[in-house]
VEXDREN-2710 file (C-alpha; in Angstrom, 1 decimal):
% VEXDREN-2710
k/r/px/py/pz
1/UNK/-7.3/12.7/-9.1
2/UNK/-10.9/14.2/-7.9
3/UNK/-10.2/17.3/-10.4
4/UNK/-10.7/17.4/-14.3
5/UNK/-7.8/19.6/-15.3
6/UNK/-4.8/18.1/-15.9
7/UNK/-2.3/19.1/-12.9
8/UNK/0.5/19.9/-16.1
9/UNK/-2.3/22.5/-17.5
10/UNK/-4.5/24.0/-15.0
11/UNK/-3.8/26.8/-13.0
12/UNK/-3.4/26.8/-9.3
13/UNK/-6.2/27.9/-7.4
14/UNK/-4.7/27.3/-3.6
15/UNK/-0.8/28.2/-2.1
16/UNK/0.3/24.8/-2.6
17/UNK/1.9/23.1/0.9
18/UNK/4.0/19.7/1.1
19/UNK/3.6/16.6/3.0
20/UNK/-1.1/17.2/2.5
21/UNK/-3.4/16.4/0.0
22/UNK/-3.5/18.4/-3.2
23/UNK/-5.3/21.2/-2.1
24/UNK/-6.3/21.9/-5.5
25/UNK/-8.5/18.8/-5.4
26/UNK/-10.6/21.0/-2.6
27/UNK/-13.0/21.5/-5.4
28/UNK/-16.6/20.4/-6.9
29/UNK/-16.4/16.6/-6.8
30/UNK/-12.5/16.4/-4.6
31/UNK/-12.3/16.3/-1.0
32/UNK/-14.5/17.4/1.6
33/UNK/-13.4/20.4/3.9
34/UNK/-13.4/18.6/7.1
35/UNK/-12.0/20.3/10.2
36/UNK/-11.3/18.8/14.1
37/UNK/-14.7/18.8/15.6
38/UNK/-16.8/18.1/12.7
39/UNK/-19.2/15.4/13.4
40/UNK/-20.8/13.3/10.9
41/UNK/-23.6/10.5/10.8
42/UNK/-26.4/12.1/12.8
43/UNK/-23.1/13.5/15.2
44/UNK/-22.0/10.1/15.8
45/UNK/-18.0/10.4/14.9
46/UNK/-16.5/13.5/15.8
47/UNK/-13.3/14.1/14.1
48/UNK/-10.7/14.8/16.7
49/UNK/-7.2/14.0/14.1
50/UNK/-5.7/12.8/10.9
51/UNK/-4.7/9.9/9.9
52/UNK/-3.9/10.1/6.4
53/UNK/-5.0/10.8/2.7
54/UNK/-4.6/9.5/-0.9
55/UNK/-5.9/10.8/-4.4
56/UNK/-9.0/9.6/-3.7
57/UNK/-9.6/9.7/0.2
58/UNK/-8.7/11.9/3.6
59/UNK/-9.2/9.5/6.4
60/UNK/-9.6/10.8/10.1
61/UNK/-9.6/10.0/13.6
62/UNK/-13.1/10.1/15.2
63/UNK/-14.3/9.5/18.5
64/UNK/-17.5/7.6/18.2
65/UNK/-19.9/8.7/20.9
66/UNK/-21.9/5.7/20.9
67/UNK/-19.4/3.2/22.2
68/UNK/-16.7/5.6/23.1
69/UNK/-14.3/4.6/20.7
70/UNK/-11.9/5.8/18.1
71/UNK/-12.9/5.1/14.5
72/UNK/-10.8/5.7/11.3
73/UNK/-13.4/7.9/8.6
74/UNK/-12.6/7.4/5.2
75/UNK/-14.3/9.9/3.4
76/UNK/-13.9/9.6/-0.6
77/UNK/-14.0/12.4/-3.0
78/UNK/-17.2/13.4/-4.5
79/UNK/-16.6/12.4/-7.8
80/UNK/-15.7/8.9/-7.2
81/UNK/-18.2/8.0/-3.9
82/UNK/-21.3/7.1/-6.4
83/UNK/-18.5/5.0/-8.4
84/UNK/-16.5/2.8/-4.9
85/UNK/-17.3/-0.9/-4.7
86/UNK/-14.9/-0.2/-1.7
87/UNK/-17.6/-0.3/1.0
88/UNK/-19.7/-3.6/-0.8
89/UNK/-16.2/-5.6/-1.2
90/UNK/-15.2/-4.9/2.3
91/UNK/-18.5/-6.0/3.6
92/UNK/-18.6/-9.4/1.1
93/UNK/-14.9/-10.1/2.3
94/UNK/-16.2/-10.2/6.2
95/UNK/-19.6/-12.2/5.9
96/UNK/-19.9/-15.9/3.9
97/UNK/-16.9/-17.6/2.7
98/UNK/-14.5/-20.0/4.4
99/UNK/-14.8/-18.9/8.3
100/UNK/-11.9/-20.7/9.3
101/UNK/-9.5/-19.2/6.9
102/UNK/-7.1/-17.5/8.7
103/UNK/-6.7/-14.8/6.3
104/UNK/-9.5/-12.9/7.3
105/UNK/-8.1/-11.3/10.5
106/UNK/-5.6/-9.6/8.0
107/UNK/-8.6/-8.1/6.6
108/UNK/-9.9/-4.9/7.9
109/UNK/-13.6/-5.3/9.1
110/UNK/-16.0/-2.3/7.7
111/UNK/-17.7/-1.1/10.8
112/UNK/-20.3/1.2/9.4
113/UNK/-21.1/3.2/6.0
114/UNK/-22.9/6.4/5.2
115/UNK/-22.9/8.9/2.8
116/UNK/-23.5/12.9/3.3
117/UNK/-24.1/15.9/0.9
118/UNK/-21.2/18.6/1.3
119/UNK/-20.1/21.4/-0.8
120/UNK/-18.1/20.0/-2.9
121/UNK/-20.9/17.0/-3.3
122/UNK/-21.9/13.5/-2.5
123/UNK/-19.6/12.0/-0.2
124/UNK/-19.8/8.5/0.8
125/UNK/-17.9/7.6/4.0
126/UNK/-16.3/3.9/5.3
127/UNK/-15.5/3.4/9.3
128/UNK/-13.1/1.5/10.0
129/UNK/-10.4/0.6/12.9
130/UNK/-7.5/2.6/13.2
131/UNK/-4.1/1.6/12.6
132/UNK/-0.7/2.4/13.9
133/UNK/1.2/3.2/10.8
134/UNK/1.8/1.6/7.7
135/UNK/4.7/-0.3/6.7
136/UNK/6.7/2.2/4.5
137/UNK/6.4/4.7/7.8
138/UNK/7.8/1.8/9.9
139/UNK/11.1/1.4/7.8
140/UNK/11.5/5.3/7.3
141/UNK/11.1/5.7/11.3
142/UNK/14.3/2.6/11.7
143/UNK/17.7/3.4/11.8
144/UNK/18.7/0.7/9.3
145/UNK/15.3/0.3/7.4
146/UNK/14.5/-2.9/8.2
147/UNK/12.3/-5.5/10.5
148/UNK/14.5/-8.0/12.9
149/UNK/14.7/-11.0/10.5
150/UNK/11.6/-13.3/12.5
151/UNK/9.5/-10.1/12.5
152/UNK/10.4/-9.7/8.6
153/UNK/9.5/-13.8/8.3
154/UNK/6.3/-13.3/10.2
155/UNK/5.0/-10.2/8.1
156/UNK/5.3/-12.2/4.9
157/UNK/3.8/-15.0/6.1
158/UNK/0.6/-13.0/7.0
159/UNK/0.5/-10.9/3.5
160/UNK/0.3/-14.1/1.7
161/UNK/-2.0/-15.6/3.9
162/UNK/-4.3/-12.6/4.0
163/UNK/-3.7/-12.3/-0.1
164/UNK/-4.7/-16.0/-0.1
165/UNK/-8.2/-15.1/1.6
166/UNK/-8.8/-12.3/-1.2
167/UNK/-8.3/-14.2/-4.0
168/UNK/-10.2/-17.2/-2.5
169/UNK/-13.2/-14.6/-2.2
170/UNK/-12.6/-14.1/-5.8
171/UNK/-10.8/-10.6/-4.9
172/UNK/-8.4/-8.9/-6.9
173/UNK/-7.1/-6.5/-4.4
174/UNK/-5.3/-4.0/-7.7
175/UNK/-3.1/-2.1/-5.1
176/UNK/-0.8/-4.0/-2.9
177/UNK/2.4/-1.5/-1.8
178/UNK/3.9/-0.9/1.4
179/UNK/1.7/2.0/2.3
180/UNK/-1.3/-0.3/1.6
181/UNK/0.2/-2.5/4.6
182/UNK/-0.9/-1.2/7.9
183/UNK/0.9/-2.3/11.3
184/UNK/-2.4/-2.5/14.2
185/UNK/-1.1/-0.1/16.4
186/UNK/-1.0/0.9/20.4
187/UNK/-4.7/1.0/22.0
188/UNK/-5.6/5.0/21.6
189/UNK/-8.7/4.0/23.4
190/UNK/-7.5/4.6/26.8
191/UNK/-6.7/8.4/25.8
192/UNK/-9.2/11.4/25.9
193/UNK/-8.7/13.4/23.1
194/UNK/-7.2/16.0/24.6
195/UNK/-4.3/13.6/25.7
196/UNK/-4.5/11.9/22.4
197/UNK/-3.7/15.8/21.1
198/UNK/-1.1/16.1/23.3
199/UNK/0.5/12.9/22.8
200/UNK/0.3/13.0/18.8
201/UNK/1.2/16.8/18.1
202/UNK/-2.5/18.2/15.7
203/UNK/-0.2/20.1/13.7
204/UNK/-2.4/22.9/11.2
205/UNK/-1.4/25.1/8.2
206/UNK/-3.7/28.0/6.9
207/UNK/-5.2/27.2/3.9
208/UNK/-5.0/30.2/1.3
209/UNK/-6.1/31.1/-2.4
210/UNK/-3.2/32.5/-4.5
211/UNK/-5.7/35.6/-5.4
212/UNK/-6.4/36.0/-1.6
213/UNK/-10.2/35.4/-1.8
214/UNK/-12.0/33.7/1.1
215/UNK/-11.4/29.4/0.8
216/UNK/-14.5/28.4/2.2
217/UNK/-17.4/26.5/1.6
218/UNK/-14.9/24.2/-0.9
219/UNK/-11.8/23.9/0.9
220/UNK/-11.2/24.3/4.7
221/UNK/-9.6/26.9/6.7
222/UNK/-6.9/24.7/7.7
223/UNK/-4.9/21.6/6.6
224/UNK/-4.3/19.2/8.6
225/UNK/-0.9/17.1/8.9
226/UNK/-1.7/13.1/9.5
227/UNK/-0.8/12.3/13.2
228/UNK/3.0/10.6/13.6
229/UNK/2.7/7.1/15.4
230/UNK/6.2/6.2/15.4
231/UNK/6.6/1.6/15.0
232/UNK/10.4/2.1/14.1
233/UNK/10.9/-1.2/11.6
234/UNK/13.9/-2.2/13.8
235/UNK/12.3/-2.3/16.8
236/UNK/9.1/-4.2/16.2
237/UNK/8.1/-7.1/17.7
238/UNK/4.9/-9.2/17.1
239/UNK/3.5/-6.9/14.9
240/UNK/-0.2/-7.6/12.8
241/UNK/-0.8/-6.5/9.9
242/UNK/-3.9/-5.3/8.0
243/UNK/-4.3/-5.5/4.1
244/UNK/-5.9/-1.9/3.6
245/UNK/-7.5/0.1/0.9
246/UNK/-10.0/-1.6/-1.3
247/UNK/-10.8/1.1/-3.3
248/UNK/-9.3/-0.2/-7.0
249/UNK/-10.3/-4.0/-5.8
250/UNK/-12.7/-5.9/-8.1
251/UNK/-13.8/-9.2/-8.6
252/UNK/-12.7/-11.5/-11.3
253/UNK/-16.3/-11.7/-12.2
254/UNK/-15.7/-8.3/-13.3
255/UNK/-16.1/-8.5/-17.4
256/UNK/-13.9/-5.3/-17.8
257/UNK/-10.0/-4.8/-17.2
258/UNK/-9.8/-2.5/-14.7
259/UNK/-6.9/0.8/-14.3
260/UNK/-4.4/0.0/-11.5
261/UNK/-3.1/2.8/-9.4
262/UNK/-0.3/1.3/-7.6
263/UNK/3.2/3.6/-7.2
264/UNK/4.9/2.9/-11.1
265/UNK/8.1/0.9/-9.0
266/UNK/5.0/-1.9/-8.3
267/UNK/3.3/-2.2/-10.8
268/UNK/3.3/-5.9/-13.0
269/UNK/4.4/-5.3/-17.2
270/UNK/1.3/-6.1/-18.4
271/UNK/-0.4/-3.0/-17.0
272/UNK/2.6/-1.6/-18.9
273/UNK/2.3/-3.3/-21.9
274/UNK/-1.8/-2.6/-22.3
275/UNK/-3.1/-6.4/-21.6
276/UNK/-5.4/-8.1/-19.2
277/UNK/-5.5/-7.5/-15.5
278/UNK/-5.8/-10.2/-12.9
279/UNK/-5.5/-11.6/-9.9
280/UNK/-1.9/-12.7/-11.1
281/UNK/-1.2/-8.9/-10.9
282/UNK/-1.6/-8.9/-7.1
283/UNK/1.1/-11.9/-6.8
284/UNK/3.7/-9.6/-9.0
285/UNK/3.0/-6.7/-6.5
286/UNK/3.5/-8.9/-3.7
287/UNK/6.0/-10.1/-5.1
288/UNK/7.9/-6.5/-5.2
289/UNK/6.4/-5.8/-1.9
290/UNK/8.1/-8.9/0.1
291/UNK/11.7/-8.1/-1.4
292/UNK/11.3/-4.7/0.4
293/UNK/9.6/-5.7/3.6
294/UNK/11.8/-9.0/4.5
295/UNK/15.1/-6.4/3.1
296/UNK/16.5/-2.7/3.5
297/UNK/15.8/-1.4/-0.2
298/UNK/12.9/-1.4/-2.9
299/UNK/13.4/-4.3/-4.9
300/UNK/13.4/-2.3/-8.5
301/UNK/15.1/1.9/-8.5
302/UNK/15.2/4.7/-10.5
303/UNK/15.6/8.1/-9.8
304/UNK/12.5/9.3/-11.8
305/UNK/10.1/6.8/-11.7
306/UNK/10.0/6.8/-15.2
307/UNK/8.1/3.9/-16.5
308/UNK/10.8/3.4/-19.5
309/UNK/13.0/3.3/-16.6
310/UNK/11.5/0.9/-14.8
311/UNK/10.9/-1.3/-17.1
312/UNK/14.9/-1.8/-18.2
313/UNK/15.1/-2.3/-14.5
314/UNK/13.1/-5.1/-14.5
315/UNK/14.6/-6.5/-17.6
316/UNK/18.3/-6.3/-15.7
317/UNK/16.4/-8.1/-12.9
318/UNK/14.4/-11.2/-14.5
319/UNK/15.6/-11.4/-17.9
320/UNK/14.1/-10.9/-21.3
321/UNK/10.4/-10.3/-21.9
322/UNK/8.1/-12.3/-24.2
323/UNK/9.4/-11.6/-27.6
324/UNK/5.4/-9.9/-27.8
325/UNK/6.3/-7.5/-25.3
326/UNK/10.0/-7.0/-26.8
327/UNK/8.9/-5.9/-29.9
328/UNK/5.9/-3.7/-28.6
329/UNK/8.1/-1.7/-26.2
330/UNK/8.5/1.9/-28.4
331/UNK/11.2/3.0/-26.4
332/UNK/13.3/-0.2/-26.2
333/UNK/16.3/1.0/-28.4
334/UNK/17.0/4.0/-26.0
335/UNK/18.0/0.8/-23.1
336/UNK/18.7/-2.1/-25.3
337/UNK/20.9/-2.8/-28.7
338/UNK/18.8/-5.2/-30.7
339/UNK/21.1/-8.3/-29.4
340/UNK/19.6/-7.3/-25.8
341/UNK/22.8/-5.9/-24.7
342/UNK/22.7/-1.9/-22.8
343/UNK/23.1/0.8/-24.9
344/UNK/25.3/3.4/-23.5
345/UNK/23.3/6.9/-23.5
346/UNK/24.4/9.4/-21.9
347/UNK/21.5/11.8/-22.4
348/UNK/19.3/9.8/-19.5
349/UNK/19.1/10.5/-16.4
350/UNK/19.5/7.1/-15.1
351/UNK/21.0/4.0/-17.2
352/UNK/19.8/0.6/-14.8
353/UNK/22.8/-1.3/-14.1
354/UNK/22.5/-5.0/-15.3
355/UNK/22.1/-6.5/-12.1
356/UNK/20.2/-9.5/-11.6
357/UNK/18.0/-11.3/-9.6
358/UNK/20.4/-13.3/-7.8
359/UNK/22.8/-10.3/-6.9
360/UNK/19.8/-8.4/-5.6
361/UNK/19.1/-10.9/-3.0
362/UNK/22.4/-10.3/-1.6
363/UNK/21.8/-6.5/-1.6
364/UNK/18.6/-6.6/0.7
365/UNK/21.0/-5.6/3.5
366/UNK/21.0/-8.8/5.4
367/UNK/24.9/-9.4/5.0
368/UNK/26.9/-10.0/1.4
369/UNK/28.4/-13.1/2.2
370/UNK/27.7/-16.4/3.8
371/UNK/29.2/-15.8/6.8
372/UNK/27.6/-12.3/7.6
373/UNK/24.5/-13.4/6.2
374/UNK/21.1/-13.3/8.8
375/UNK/19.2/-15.6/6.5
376/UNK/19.5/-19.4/7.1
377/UNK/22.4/-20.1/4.6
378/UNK/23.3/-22.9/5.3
379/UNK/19.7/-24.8/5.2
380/UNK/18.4/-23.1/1.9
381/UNK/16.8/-20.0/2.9
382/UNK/18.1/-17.4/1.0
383/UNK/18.1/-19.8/-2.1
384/UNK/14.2/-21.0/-1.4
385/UNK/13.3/-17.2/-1.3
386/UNK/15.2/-16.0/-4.5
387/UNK/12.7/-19.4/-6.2
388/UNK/9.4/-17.7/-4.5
389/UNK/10.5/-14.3/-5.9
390/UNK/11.1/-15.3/-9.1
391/UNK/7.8/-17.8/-10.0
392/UNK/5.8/-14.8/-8.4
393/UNK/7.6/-12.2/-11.0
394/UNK/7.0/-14.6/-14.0
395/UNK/6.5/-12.0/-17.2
396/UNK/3.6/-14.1/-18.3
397/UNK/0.7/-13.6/-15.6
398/UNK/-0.7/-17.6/-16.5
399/UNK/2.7/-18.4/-15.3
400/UNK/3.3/-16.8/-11.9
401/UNK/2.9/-18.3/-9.0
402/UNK/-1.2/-18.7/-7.4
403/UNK/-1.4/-17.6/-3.9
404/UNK/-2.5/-21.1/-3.2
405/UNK/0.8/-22.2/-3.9
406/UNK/2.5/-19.5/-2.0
407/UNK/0.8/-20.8/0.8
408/UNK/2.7/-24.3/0.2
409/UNK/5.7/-22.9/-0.9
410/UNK/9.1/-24.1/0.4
411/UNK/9.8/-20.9/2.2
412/UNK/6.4/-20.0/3.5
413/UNK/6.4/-23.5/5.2
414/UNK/9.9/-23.8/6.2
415/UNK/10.6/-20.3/7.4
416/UNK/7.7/-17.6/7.6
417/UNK/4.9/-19.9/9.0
418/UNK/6.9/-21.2/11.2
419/UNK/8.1/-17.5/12.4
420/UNK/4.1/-16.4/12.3
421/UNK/3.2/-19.3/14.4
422/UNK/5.5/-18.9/16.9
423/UNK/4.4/-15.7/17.3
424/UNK/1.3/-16.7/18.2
425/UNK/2.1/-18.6/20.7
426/UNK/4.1/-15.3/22.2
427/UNK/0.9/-13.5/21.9
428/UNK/-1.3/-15.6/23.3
429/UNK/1.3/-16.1/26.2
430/UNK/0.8/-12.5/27.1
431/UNK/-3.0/-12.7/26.7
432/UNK/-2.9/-10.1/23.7
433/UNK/-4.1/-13.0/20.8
END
């Protein structure tokens, strides 16, 4: 988070308000108080909604006045813009390279780049296209929570192609979730932004100090709620998708292990267990991500996310851990009896339920038997999927899957490829490819 005090500790400065940024992070070096009409770069973009925000980020919807389109503005907190290899990352994955891989359009392209002095302090800024929503939205927005199975197919196929670009770029990308997974989304260009107003409700909440004193210069007079483009899961067809958010990326140049921030219910056991970060995180991640995009539920639950939690989830899921791991885990006697089996405590919360791998592919939603089944049964699908899943959640990193081989995998070639190509060849039916 932008501020120093500990959220547990410090005291609250501004009436918190859900579904918006911690307004506490309105502070020297957190967010900049950006309202609709602000206009930035020499009054280029002129911000006319919002699109979203994360710890580190509010991004917007501006107008740009030059070529009279909309932009998305990423503007990152104070105290981390002098620190983001976002922008430089971006702007190596869309120049050199192989040209002809066709991972790159999966890639958002970085438009333009400044940086501006606010009250709260340095601010650098990333334009970008806007997207529709992102996945997670999608499946909230469906009735069942799920993609029609070729859209599901087709989504995976272009995550591990456009994860196979990064890492042949030498890109770790450190974040891949399904809120990270954006769906390109209807054409706003064609609306002024009155209409665009109008069409996607600007929806504002006061913004106001628990003692009553004046907000402004370091927070802004109102909040702003992110615009609602509805792409109900259920009812998408020929969707594209764009890898997003760069800003925990790094190279594998990079000498030093960097801190992951992906949501605890993604993240690969060796974050947990203190080693090495690398690319090999991304396919775990991935991994977790394609259960829940080509299904109805997240692959791995609790009710918590505690990471102890988690972790036995995983365990009921794949297996043991290296014996390294087993022995290094502090809290492993509250889940496990020391011949592996549950212990039965009461006292938690949430006890996982030993249920494993093979089981959850039958929970994704798609049907519990063979004959209800929407997966191809009978020619191996479900079977070739449950292998991709399982060499990309390998415990040991060395040991997972490359995105290389994903790309020749028995399922990406047999079943997703085939469900990206064809639509393609929709697309470029319709003159939209």
């Amino acid at each position: 988070m932008a501020s120093n005090a500990s959220p547990s500790h410090r005291e609250d400065i501004y009436v918190p308000e859900i579904d918006l940024e911690d307004l506490e992070d309105y502070t020297t070096g957190g967010y900049h108080p950006t309202k609709i009409g602000d206009t930035f770069h020499h009054d280029r973009y002129e911000v006319v909604h919002k699109l979203g925000f994360g710890g580190y980020s509010t991004i917007w919807l501006a107008r740009d006045k030059h070529l009279q389109r909309y932009v998305s503005l990423k503007i990152l907190v104070a105290g981390e813009s002098s620190k983001s290899t976002e922008g430089t990352i971006l702007r190596m994955l869309d120049s050199g390279g192989d040209l002809a891989h066709p991972g790159r359009r999966f890639i958002p392209h970085l438009l333009d780049d400044f940086s501006f002095d606010g009250p709260n302090g340095h601010h650098t800024c990333l334009v970008q296209e806007p997207a529709g929503c992102n996945i997670s939205a999608s499946k909230e927005d469906s009735v069942d929570f799920m993609f029609p199975v070729e859209t599901a197919r087709s989504i995976a196929a272009q995550l591990i192609i456009g994860v196979s670009y990064l890492h042949s770029r030498g890109v770790c990308h450190g974040d891949l979730h399904l809120r990270n997974f954006l769906l390109c989304g209807p054409d706003l260009n064609c609306l002024s932004p009155n209409e665009l107003c109008k069409r996607y409700r600007l929806d504002k909440v006061p913004v106001r100090r628990v003692d009553g004193a004046a907000v402004e210069p370091h927070a802004p007079p109102y909040a702003v709620y992110p615009m609602h483009i509805k792409m109900p899961a259920d009812k998408l067809v020929d969707p594209i998708i764009k890898i997003s958010d760069y800003g925990t990326s790094f190279t594998v140049s990079t000498e030093t292990s960097p801190t992951l921030h992906t949501p605890a219910l993604y993240l690969p056991p060796e974050d947990f267990f203190g080693e090495p970060i690398t690319q090999a995180a991304d396919i775990w991640t991935l991994g977790v991500s394609l259960y829940e995009v080509l299904g109805e539920r997240a692959l791995f639950e609790t009710f918590g996310w505690d990471r102890d939690d988690i972790m036995a989830d995983i365990i009921s899921t794949l297996g043991p851990p290296p014996a390294r791991w087993w022995e290094k885990w502090e809290n492993r006697k509250e889940f496990f009896e020391p011949d592996g089996s549950w212990v039965c405590n009461m006292k938690r919360v949430y006890t996982p339920v030993f249920r494993p791998l093979h089981q959850r592919m039958w929970d994704m939603g798609r049907g519990e038997t063979h004959e209800t089944c929407q997966w191809d049964v009978e020619r191996g699908e479900m079977r070739v999927l449950e292998e991709l899943l399982r060499g990309m959640m390998a415990f040991e990193p060395a040991e997972r899957l490359t995105a290389e081989q994903l790309m020749r995998s028995e399922y990406m070639v047999k079943w997703a490829m085939p469900a990206w190509e064809r639509q393609r060849e929709r697309r470029m039916a319709s003159g939209s490819e």
